[in-house]
C-alpha positions in Angstrom: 92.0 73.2 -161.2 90.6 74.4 -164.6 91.7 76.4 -167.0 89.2 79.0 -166.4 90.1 79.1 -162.9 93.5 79.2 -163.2 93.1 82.7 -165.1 91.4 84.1 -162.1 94.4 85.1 -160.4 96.9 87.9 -160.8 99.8 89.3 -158.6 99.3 92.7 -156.7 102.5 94.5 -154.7 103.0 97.3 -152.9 105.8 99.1 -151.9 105.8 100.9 -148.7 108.2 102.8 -146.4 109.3 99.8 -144.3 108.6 96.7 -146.2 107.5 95.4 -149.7 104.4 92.9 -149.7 102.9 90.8 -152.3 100.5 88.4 -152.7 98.3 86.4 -155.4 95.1 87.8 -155.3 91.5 86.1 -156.7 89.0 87.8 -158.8 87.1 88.3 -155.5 89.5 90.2 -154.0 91.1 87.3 -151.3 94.5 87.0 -151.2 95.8 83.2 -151.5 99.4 84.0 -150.7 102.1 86.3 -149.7 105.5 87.4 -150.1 107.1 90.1 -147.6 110.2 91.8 -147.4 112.2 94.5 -145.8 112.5 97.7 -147.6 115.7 98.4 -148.4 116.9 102.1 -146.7 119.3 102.4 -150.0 116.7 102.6 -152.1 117.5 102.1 -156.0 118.7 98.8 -157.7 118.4 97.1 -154.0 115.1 98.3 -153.9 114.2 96.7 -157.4 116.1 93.7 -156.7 113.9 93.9 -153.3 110.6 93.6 -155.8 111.7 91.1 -157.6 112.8 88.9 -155.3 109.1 89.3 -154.4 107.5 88.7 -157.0 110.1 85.7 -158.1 108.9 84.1 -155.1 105.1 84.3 -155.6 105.8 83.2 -159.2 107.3 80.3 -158.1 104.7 79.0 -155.5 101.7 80.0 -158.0 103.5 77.7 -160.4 103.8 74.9 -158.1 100.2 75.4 -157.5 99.2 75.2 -161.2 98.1 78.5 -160.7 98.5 80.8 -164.3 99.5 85.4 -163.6 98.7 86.6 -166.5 99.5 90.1 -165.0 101.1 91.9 -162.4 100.2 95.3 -160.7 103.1 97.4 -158.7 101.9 100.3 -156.2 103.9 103.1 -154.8 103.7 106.5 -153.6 104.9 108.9 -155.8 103.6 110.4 -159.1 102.8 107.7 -162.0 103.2 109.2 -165.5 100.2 107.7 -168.4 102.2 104.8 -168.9 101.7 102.9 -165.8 104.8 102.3 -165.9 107.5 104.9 -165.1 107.6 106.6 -161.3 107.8 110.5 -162.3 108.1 111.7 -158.9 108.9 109.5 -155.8 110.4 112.0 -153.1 110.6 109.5 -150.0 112.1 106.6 -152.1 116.2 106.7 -151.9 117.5 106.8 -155.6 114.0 107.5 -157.6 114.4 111.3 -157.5 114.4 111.3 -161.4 111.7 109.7 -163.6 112.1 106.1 -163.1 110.8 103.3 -165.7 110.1 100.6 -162.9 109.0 98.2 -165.3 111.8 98.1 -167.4 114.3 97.6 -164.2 112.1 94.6 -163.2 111.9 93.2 -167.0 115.0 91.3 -167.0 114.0 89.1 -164.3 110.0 89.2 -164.5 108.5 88.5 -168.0 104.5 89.0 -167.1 103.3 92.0 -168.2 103.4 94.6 -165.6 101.6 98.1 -164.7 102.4 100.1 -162.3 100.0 102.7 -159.8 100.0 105.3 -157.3 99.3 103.7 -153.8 96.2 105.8 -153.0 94.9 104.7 -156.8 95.3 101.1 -155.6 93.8 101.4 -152.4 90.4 103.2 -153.3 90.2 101.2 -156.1 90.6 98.2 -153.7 88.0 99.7 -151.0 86.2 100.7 -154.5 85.5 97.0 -155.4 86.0 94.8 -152.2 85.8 97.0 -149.2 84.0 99.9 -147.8 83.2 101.9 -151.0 81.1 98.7 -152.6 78.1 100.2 -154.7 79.3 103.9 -154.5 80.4 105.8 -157.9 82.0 108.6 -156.2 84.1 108.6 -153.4 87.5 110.1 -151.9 89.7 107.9 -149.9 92.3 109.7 -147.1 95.2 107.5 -146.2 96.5 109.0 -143.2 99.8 107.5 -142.1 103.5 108.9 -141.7 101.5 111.4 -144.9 98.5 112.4 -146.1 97.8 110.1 -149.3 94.6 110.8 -151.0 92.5 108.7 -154.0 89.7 109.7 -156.3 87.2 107.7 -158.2 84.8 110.4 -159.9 81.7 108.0 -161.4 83.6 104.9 -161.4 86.8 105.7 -162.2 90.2 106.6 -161.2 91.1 110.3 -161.1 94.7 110.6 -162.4 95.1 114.0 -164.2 96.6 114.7 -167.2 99.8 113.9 -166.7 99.3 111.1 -163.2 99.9 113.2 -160.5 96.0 113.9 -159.8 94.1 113.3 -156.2 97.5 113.8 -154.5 95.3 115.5 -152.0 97.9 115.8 -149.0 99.8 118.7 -151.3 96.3 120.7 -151.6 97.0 124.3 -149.7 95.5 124.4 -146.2 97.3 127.4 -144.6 98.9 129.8 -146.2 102.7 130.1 -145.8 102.1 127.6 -143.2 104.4 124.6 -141.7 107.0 123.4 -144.3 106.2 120.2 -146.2 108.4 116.9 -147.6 106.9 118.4 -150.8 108.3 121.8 -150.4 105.2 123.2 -150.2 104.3 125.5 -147.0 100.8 124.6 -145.9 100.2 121.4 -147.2 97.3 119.3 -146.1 99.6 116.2 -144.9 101.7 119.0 -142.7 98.8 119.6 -140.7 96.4 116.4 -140.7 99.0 113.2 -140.8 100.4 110.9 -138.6 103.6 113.6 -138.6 101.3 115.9 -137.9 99.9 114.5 -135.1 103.0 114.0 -133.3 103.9 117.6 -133.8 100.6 118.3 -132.0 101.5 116.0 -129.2 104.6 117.7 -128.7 103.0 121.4 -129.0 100.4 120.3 -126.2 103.2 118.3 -123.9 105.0 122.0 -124.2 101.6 123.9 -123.2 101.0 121.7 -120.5 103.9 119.9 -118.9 102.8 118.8 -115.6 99.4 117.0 -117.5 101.9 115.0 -119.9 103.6 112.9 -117.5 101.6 110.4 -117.9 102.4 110.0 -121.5 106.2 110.9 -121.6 106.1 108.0 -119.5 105.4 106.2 -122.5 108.6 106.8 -124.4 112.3 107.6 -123.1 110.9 110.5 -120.9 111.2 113.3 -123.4 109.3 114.8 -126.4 111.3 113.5 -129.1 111.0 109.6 -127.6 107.8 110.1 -128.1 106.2 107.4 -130.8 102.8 107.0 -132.6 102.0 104.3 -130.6 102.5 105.7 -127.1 100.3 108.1 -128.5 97.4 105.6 -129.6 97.8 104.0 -126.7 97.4 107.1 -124.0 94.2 108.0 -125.9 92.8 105.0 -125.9 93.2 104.8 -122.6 91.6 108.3 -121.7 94.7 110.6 -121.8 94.0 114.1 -121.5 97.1 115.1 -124.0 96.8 112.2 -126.3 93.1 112.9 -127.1 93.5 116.6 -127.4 96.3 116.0 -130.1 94.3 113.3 -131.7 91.2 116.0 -131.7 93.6 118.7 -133.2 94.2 116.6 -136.0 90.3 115.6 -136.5 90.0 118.9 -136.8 92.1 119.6 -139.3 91.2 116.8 -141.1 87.7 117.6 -141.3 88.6 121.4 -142.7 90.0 119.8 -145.5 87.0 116.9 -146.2 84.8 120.1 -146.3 86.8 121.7 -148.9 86.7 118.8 -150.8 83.2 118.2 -150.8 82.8 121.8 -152.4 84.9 120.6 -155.3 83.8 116.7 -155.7 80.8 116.5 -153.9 81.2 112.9 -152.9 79.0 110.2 -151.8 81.4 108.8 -149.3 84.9 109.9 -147.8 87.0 106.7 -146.4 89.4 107.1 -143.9 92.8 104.7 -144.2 95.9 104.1 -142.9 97.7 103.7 -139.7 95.6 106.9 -137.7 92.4 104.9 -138.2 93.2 102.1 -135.4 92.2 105.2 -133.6 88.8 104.6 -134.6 85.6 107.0 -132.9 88.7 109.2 -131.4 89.9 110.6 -134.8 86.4 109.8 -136.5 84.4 111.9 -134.0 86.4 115.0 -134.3 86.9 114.5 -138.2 83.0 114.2 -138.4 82.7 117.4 -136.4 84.6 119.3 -138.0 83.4 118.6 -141.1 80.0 119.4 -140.3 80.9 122.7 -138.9 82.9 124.0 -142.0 80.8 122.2 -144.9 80.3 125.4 -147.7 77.1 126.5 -148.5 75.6 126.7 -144.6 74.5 123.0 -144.2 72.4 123.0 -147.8 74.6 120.2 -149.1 74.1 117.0 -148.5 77.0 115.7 -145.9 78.6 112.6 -147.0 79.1 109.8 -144.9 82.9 109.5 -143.2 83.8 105.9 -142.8 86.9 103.5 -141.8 88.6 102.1 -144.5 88.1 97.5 -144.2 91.1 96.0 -146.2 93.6 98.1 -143.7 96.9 97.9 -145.0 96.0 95.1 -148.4 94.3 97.6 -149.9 96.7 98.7 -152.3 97.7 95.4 -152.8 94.5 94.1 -153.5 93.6 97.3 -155.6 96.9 96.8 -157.7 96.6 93.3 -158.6 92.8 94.0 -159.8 93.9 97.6 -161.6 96.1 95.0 -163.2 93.7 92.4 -165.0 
């Protein structure tokens, strides 16, 4: 291998809710290798050491493969201050409640230069260069999971605020005084167009309508709260009454807030991520529709185009380890 190829490389990871994945990624945006783990429920130091066993590992085979990382890019959800390197605000990580310097925790074991990036930064940025937003300068990215993660890129580039808690989109004000959110927030986008979300209106419509819902309590244990993500994908895929209607009451949601934001960005593309988009045409369709039906200014703005996200869950991955060349 030469030396210019060797330079070509750099390590991306991303930490998420159940495990903590990296891999040595090219210039082209293929990843060569991984490294997966379990994330730890404690949170904190065993969550560091978690990362760094990580990364220690990839180090190790790109060095047996002559490969050279000249830099290493971390994502997670949470707020990222300016530094890209400190976690301001991480809520649904154990024992990060405080602003938390992730780089300097991981420095006594990992010498390459690090940075450090919200999730939803990494994965548009990812989409942005290798994925579904190729040759668009403005789009908005909707990773809709467990919550509502959102990413900007406004003319080419990231949009992180002033102080790196911009495009969290899933805390913009849908309802007011509505459902309670992880954020504290009453009305939050991600309380009424998630993954959580769409469970809650699974359960609301298995309430309404008991006798339809066998079909899908069957699913589970039998009773409301058995009742998983999956047994929900599953009924609507296979035609369920309930399912879809739950799946259509969170398109609809979902497309409220994409016509909001196309009176504030005016975007050429939205991208739809995460989990909820195995769904595909079922949570597409009503997103789309809705959409249409609430875009401002009485159908004189151009519609942008609402597509599936393509690097499914390496996005941020892949975006991290390119944000960090």
């Amino acid at each position: 291998m030469s030396q210019s190829s060797k330079s070509q490389y750099t390590i991306g990871v991303d930490i998420g809710g159940t495990k903590v994945l990296g891999g040595i990624v090219d210039r082209d945006g293929v990843i060569v290798h991984t490294s997966r783990k379990d994330t730890p429920r404690e949170g904190g130091s065993k969550l560091v050491d978690t990362i760094a066993d990580v990364i220690e590992e990839l180090l190790h085979y790109a060095k047996n493969q002559n490969i050279e990382i000249p830099a290493i890019g971390i994502c997670t959800a949470g707020v990222i201050s300016q530094d890209r390197r400190t976690v301001s605000y991480a809520p649904n990580i154990a024992g990060w409640w405080e602003p938390f310097d992730l780089v300097a925790a991981l420095s006594p074991r990992i010498s390459v230069p690090m940075y450090v990036e919200n999730d939803a930064n990494a994965a548009i940025w990812g989409e942005y260069k290798f994925g579904a937003a190729q040759g668009k300068e403005n789009v908005v990215l909707l990773t809709i999971g467990t919550g509502l993660g959102g990413g900007i890129i406004v003319d080419g580039h990231i949009v992180r605020g002033a102080h790196g808690g911009g495009a969290e989109i899933g805390h913009t004000n849908l309802v007011y005084e509505g459902h309670l959110c992880g954020c504290g927030g009453r009305g939050c986008f991600e309380s009424y167009g998630s993954g959580t979300a769409l469970l809650r209106h699974a359960r609301e419509a298995i309430s309404a309508s008991p006798e339809l819902s066998r079909n899908l309590l069957s699913r589970g244990n039998g009773t409301i709260d058995g009742l998983l993500g999956k047994h929900l994908m599953e009924a609507a895929q296979e035609g369920d009454r309930v399912a879809l209607a739950a799946f259509n009451t969170t398109g609809q949601w979902i497309g409220l807030g994409i016509a909001s934001l196309v009176a504030l960005l005016d975007p050429e593309c939205f991208i739809i991520g995460g989990g909820v988009i195995d769904a595909g045409e079922i949570i597409l369709k009503p997103i789309r529709e809705s959409a249409q039906r609430n875009m401002p200014f009485s159908g004189r703005v151009t519609v942008p185009s609402i597509i599936p996200a393509t690097l499914g869950n390496d996005a941020g991955l892949v975006g991290a380890a390119d944000l960090a060349r």
